[in-house]
C-alpha positions as CSV (number, residue, x, y, z in Angstrom):
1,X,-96.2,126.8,49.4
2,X,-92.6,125.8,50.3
3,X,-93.8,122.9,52.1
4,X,-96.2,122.3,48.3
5,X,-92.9,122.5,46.7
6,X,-90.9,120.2,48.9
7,X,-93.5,117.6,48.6
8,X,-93.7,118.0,44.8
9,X,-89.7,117.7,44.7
10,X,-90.1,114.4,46.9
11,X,-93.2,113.0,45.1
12,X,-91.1,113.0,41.4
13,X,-87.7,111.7,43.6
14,X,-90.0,108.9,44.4
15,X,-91.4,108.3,41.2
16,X,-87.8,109.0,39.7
17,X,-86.6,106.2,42.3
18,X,-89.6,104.0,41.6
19,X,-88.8,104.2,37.7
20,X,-85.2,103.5,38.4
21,X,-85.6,100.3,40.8
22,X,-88.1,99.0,37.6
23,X,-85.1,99.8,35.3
24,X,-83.2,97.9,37.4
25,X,-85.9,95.1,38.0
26,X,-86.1,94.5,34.0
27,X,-82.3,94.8,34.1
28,X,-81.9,92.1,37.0
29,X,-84.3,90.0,35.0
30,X,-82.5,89.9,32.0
31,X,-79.8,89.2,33.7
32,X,-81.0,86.2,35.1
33,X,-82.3,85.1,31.9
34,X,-79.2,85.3,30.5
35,X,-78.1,83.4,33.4
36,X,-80.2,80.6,33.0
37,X,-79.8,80.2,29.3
38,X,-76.1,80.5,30.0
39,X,-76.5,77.9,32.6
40,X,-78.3,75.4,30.0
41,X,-76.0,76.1,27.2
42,X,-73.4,74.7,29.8
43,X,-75.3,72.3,30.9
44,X,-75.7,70.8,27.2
45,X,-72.0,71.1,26.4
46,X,-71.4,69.3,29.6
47,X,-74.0,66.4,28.7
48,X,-72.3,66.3,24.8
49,X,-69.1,66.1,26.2
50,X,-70.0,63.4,28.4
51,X,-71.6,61.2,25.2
52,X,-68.4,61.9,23.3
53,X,-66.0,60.8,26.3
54,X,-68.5,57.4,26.3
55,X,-68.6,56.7,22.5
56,X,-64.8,57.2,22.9
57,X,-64.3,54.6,25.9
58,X,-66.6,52.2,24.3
59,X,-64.4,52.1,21.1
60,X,-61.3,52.0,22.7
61,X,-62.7,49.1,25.0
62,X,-64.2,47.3,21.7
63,X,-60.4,47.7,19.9
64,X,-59.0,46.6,22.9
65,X,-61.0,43.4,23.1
66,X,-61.2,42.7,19.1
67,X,-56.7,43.9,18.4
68,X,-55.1,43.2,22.3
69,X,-54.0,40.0,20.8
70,X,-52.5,41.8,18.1
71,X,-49.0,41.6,19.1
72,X,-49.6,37.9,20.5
73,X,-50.9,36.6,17.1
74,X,-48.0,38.8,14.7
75,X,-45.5,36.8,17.0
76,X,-47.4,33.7,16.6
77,X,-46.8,33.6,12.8
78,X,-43.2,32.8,13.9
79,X,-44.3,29.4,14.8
80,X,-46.3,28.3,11.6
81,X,-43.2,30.1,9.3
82,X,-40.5,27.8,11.3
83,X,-42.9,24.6,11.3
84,X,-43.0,25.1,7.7
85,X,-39.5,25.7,7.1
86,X,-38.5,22.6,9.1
87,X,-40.9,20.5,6.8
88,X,-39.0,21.8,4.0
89,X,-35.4,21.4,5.2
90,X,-36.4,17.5,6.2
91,X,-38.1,16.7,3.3
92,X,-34.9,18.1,1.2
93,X,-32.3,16.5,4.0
94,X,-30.2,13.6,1.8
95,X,-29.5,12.0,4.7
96,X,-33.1,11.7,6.2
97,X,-34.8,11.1,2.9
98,X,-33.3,7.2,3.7
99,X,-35.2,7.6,7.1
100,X,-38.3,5.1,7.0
101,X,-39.6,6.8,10.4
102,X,-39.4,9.9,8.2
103,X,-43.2,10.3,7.1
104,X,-44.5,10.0,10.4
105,X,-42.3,12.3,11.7
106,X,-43.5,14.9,8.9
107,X,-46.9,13.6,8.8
108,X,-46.6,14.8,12.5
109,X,-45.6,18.3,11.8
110,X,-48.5,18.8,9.0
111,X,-51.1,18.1,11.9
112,X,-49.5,20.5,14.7
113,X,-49.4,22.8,11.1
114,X,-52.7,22.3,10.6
115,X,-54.5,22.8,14.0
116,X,-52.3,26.0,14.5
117,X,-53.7,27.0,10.9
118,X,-57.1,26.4,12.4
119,X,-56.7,28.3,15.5
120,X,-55.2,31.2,13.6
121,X,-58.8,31.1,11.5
122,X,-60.8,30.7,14.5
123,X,-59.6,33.8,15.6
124,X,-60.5,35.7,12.7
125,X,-56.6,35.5,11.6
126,X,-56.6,34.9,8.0
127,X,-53.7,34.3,5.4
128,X,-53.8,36.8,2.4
129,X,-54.1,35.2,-1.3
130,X,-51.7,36.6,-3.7
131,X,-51.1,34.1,-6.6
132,X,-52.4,35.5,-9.6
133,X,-53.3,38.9,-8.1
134,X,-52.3,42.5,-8.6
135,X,-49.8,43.6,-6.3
136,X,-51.3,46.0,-3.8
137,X,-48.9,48.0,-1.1
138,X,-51.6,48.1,1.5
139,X,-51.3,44.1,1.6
140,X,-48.0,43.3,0.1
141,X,-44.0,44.1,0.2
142,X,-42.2,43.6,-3.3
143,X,-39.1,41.8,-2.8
144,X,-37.7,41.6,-6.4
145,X,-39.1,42.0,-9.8
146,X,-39.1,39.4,-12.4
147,X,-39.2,40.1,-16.3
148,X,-42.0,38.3,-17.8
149,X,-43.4,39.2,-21.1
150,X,-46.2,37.1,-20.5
151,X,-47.4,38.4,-16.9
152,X,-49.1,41.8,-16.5
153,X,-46.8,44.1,-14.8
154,X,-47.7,44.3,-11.1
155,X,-49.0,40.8,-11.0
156,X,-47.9,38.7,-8.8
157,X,-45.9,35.7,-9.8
158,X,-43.8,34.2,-6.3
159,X,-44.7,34.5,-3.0
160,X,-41.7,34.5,-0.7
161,X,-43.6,34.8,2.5
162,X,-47.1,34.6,3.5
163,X,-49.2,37.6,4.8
164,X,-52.0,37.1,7.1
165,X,-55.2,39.4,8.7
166,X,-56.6,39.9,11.9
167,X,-60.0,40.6,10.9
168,X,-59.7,43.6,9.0
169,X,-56.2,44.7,10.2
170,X,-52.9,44.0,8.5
171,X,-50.8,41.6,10.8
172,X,-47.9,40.8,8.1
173,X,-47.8,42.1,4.6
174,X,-47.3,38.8,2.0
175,X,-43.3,39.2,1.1
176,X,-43.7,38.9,-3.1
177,X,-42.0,38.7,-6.1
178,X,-43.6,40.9,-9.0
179,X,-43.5,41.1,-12.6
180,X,-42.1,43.7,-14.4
181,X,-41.5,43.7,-18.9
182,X,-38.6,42.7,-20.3
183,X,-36.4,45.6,-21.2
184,X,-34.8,45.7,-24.7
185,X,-30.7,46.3,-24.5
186,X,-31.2,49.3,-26.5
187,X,-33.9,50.9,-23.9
188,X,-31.4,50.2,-21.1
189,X,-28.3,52.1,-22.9
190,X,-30.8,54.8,-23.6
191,X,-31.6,55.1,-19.7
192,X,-27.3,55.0,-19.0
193,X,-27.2,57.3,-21.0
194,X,-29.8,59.6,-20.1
195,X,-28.2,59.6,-16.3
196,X,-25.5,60.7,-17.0
């Protein structure tokens, strides 16, 4: 009977063990499918991460090819400015006005002018209109205001300096003169007045 006993005390260890190591099975197995959709959600991460890094290079490659000339063509715009200045200061020279060579000479400098003008359009570097436009900040710098009662406020009456784009990129805001109203005497004392 003992021996009945023992056996009985054995039999339910072994089921007891054979319950647990199933426990532990399901456990293990859970475990690993936890595993393995950890594994994938890392996997995915990995392979987003991986897109992003490519979008990333291929728009720094595609700003590098479309604005590496950017500092190349901003210090270009030196050359037209002084070719255009020089016109100006020869065609107001006293002296050279006598000159009978003098029209060639400038007829010269309008051509060089003109193919670095087409150059500058080739590559998509275009100069900004602003006669008889609204002043915008984004593509021009006020200089000075000028009362006119006729003009709008904010339109632009003078430009002092061209602007020009690169595409769609600001390479020199246009250097303008803007109009502003006239201001009565009386308005102006007012203003003294009120600062102090």
């Amino acid at each position: 009977m003992i021996e009945d006993n023992q056996k009985r005390a054995d039999g339910s260890k072994e089921g007891q063990k054979k319950d647990e190591g199933s426990k532990d099975k399901i456990k293990e197995e859970m475990s690993l499918e936890d595993k393995l959709a950890e594994s994938e959600d890392k996997l995915l991460r990995s392979l987003a991460e991986i897109e992003n890094q490519r979008r990333r290079f291929e728009k720094e490659i595609k700003d590098a090819f479309e604005f590496g000339s950017f500092n190349f063509a901003k210090e270009s715009l030196a050359i037209l400015d002084n070719l255009q200045r020089a016109k100006l200061a020869i065609k107001n020279d006293e002296i050279l006005k006598n000159n009978k060579d003098l029209d060639k000479f400038l007829e010269n400098i309008t051509v060089i002018e003109k193919d670095l003008v087409s150059i500058f359009e080739k590559n998509r570097i275009k100069k900004i209109n602003t006669l008889n436009h609204k002043f915008d900040p984004n593509l021009h710098q006020a200089m000075s205001e000028i009362e006119n009662e006729k003009a709008e406020t904010g339109a632009i009456l003078e430009e002092i300096q061209p602007g020009y784009m690169l595409g769609e990129r600001l390479l020199r805001p246009s250097l303008v003169a803007v109009a502003k109203k006239k201001t009565s005497k009386n308005e102006e004392k007012d203003k003294k007045k009120d600062e102090k």
